[in-house]
C-alpha positions as CSV (number, residue, x, y, z in Angstrom):
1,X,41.0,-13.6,-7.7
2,X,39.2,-13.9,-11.0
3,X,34.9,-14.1,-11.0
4,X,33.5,-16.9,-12.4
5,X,33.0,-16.1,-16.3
6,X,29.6,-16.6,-16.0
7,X,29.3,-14.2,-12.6
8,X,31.2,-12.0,-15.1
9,X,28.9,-12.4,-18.3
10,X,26.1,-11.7,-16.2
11,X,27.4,-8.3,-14.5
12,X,28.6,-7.1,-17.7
13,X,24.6,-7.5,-19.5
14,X,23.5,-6.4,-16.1
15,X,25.5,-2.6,-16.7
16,X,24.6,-2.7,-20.4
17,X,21.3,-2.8,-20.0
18,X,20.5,-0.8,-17.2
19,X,21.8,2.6,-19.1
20,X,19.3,2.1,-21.6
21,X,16.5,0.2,-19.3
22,X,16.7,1.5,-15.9
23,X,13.6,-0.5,-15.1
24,X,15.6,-3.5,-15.5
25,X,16.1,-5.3,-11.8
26,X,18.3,-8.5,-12.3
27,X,19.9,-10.7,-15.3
28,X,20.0,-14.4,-14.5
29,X,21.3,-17.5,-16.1
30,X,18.3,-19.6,-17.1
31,X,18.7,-23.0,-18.8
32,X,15.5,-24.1,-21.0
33,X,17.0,-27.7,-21.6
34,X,17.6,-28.6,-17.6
35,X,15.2,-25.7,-16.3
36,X,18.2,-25.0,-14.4
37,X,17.0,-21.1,-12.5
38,X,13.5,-20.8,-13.9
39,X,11.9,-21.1,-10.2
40,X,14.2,-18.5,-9.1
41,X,13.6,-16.6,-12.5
42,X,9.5,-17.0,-11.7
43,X,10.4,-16.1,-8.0
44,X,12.1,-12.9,-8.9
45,X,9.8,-11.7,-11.4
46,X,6.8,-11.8,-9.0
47,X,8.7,-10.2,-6.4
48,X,9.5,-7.7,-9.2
49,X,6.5,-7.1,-10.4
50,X,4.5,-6.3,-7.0
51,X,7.3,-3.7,-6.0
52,X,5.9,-1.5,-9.1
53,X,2.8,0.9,-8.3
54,X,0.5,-0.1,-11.1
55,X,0.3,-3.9,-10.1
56,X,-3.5,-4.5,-8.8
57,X,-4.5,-1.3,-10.9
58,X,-7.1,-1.2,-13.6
59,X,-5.6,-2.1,-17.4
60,X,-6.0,1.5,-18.5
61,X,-8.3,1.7,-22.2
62,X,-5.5,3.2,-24.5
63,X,-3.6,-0.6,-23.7
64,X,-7.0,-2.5,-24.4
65,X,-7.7,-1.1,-27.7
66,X,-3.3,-1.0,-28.5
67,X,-4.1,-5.1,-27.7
68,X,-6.8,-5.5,-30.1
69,X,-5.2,-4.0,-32.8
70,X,-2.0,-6.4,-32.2
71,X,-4.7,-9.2,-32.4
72,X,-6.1,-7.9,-35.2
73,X,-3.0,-7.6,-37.0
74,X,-1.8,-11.2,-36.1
75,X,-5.0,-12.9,-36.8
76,X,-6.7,-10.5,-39.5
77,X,-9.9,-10.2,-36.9
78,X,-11.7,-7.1,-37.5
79,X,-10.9,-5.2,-34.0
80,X,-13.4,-4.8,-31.8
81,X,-14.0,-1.0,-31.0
82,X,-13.9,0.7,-27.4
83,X,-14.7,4.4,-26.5
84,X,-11.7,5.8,-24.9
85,X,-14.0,8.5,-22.6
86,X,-16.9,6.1,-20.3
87,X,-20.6,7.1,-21.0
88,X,-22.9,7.4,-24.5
89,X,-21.0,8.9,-27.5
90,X,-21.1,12.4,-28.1
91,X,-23.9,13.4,-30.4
């Protein structure tokens, strides 16, 4: 008995994009016109999301700074500047 082409569609993403992102945990049919799946989408990505070891951890510096610079490169806003190593600057 044949899948529902959708079922299929989905499976088929599903296996292509776990080889190359293994991180990936689901594929689902969301519909932005009827919002059609995205309680289940928001569901699944919280349940995602506390399953991985970093959540609750501290936003490490390098990912700060990496931040800025996107701003800065989106907006033209001179960075602002933040020691990667905590206490005065080395003299």
């Amino acid at each position: 008995m044949a899948q529902n082409p959708l079922v299929e569609m989905l499976e088929g993403i599903k296996r292509r994009y776990r080889r190359r992102f293994p991180d990936v945990v689901d594929v689902m049919a969301v519909s932005c016109k009827s919002k059609k799946g995205v309680r289940e989408l928001q569901q699944r990505i919280v349940e995602a999301a506390e399953k991985k070891r970093y959540v609750g951890q501290e936003v490490p510096p390098t990912w700060v700074i990496l931040s800025r610079h996107i701003i800065h490169m989106q907006t033209k806003q001179p960075p602002l500047m933040v020691p990667l190593c905590p206490g005065p600057p080395p003299t």
